[in-house]
C-alpha positions as CSV (number, residue, x, y, z in Angstrom):
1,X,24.0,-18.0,-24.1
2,X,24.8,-14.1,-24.7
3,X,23.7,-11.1,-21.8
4,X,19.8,-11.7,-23.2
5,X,20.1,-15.2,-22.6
6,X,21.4,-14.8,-19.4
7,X,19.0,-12.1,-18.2
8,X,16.1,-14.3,-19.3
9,X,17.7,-16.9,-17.0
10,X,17.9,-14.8,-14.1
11,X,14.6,-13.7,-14.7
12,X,12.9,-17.2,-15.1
13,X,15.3,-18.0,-11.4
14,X,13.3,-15.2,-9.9
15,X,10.1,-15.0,-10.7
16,X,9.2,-18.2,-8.8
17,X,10.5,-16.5,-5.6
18,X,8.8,-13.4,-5.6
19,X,7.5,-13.0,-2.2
20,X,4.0,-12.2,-2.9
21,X,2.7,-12.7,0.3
22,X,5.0,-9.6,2.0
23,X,4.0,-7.8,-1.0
24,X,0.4,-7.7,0.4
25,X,0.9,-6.6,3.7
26,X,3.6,-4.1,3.1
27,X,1.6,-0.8,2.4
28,X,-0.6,-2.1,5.8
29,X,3.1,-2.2,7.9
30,X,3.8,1.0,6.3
31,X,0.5,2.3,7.2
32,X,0.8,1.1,10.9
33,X,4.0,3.0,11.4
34,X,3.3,6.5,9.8
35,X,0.2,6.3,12.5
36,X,2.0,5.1,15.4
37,X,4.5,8.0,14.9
38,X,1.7,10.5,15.0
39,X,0.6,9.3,18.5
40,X,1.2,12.4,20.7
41,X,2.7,9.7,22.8
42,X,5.6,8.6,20.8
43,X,8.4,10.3,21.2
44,X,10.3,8.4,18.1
45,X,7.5,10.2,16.2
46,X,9.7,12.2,13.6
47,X,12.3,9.6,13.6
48,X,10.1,7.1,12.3
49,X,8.3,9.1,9.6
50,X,11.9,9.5,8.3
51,X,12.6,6.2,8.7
52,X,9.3,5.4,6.4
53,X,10.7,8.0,4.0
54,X,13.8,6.8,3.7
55,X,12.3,2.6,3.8
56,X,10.1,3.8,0.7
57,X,12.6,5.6,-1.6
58,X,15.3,3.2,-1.3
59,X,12.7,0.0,-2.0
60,X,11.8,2.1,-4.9
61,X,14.8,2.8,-6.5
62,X,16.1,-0.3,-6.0
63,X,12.7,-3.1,-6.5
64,X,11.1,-0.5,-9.8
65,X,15.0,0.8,-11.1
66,X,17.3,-1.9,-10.7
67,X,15.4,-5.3,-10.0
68,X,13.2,-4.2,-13.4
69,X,15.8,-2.9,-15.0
70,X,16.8,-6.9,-16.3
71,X,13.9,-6.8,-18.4
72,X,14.5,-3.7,-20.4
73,X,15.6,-5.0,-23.3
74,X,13.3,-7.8,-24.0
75,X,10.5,-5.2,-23.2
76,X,12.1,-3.0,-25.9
77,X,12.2,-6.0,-28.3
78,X,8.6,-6.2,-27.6
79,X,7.3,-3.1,-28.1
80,X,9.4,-1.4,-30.4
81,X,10.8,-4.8,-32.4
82,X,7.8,-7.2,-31.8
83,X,9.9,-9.8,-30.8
84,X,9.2,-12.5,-28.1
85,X,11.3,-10.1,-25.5
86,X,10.0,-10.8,-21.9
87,X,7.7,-13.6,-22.6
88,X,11.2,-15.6,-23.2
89,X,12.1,-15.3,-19.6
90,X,8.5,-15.4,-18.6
91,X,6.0,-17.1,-20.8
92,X,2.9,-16.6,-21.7
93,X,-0.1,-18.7,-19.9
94,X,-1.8,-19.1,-22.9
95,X,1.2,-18.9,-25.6
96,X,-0.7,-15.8,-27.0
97,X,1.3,-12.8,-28.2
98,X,-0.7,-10.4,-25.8
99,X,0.9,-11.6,-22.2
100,X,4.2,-10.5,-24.0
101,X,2.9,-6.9,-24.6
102,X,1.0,-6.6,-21.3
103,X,4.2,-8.0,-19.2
104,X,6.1,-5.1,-21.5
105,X,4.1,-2.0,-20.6
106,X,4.4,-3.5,-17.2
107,X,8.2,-3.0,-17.3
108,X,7.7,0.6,-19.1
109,X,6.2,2.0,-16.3
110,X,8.1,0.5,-13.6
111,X,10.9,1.1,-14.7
112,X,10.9,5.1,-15.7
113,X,9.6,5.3,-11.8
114,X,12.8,3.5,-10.3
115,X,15.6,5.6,-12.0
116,X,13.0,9.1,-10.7
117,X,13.5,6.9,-7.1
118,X,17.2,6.5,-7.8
119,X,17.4,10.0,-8.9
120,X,16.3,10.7,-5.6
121,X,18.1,8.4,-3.1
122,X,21.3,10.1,-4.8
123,X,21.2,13.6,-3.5
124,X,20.8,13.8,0.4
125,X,18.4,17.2,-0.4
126,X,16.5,14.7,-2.8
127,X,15.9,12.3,-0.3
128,X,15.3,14.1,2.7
129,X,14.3,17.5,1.8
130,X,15.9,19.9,4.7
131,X,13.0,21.9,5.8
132,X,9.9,20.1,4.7
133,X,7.3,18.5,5.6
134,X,8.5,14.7,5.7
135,X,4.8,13.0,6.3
136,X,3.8,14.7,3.5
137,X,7.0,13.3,1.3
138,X,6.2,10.0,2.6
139,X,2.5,9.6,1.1
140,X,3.7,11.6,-2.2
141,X,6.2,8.8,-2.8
142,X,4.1,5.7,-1.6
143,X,1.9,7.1,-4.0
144,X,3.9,7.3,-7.1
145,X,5.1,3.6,-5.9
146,X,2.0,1.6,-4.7
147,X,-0.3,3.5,-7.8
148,X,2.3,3.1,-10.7
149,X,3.2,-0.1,-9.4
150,X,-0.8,-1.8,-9.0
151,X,-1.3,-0.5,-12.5
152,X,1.4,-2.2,-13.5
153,X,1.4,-4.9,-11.9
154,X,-2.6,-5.9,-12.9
155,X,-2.2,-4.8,-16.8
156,X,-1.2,-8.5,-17.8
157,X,-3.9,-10.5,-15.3
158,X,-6.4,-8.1,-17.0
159,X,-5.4,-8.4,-20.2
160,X,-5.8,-12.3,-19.7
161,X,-9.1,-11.9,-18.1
162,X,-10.6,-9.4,-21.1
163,X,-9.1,-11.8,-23.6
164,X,-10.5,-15.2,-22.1
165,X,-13.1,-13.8,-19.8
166,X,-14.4,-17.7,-19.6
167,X,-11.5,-18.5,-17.9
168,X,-11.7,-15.6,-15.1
169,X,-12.2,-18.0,-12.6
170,X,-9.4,-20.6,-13.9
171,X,-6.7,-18.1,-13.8
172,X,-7.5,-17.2,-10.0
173,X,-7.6,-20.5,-8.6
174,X,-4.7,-21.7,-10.4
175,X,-1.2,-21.1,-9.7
176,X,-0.1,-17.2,-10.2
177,X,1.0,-16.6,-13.7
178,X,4.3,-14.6,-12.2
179,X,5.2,-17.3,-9.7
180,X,3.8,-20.5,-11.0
181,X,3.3,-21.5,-6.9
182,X,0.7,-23.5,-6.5
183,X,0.9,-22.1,-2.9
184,X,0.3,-18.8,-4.8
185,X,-3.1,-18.6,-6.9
186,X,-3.8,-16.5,-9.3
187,X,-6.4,-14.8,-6.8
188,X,-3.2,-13.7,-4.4
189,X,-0.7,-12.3,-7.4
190,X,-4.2,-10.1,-8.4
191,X,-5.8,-8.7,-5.4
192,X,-1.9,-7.7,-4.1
193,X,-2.1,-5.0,-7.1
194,X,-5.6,-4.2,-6.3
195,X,-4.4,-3.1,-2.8
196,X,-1.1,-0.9,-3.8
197,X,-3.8,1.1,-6.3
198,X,-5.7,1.6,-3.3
199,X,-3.2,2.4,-0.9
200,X,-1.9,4.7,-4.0
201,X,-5.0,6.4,-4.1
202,X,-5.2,7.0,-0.1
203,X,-1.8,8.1,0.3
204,X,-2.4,10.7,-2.4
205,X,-5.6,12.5,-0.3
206,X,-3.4,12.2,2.5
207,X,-0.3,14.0,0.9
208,X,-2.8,16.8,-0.7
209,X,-4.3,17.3,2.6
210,X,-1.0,17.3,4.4
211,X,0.6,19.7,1.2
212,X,-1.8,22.2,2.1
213,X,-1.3,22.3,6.1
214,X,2.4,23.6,5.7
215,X,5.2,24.1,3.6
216,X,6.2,20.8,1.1
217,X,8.8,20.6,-1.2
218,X,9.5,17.6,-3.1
219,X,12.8,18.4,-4.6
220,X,13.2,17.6,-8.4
């Protein structure tokens, strides 16, 4: 079988489990806690917002640098060899050359983000800056995650979409093209993106606006 082969079976294993569903809710649980710990009655308040910062990071590092660290070679045998790469582990909907390309600049951007989140998780200072303001470190990394990661994560169902736009309504009632569920339409694996770019987006305002009320360091 050789390492590829075996990647692209682990791949293939886990694609069909990828909890989708969690994936949804997760920036609204994350949400729900970095408010509850700014209730002037919680007195867990700073401990949570660490918590969040340290939940976040390590998710990161692990979900963008390790988990999509399988596919970096057959994203590299796409992009720089033009070979069938990921689309071997993961094949395209339509057997076209594009899902291939898509699903690679996918892994390109997730996975430079992971090892910064790895770099980070590996140095106590990194992770939990002594001295700063740790509300604002928590919405300047669920924004690098949730933003990089939506964009990521919609570049092949868009690609789909421009390329077969008659078919924008088949590929969101049918079963996901990262799952194959059929509990797990097309619909569900493309507004989950759609809602990380958003939370992305809100988490930044929120870290500029918190930046600018105190002292933040993110340590690089």
């Amino acid at each position: 079988m050789g390492f590829v082969g075996f990647l692209n079976t682990l791949l293939a294993v886990l694609f069909p489990f990828w909890p989708w569903e969690i994936f949804i809710v997760y920036p609204f649980v994350l949400e729900f806690y970095s408010r509850k710990a700014d209730k002037p009655e919680e007195a867990e308040g700073p401990a949570i917002t660490k918590t969040l910062v340290l939940v976040v990071s390590y998710f990161a590092a692990v979900f963008s640098g390790v988990g999509h660290t399988l596919g970096l070679i057959q994203a590299l045998d796409v992009l720089l060899l033009g070979g069938d790469g990921i689309c071997n582990a993961l094949p395209s909907p339509d057997g076209g050359f594009l899902w291939c390309v898509t699903m690679s600049l996918h892994l390109a951007f997730m996975i430079p983000m992971g090892y910064y989140f790895i770099y980070i998780v590996i140095s106590p200072d990194r992770l939990l800056p002594p001295g700063g303001n740790l509300k604002a470190t928590f919405y300047f990394r669920t924004a690098l995650f949730f933003f990089v990661g939506g964009v990521s994560q919609i570049i092949p169902y868009l690609g789909q979409m421009a390329k077969s736009p008659s078919e924008i309504l088949s590929i969101l009632t049918s079963p996901g093209f990262y799952s194959g569920r059929a509990i797990t339409p097309g619909l569900t694996e493309f507004l989950e993106p759609i809602i990380w770019i958003s939370y992305g987006i809100y988490s930044a305002q929120k870290a500029k606006s918190l930046s600018a009320e105190g002292t933040y360091t993110e340590i690089v």
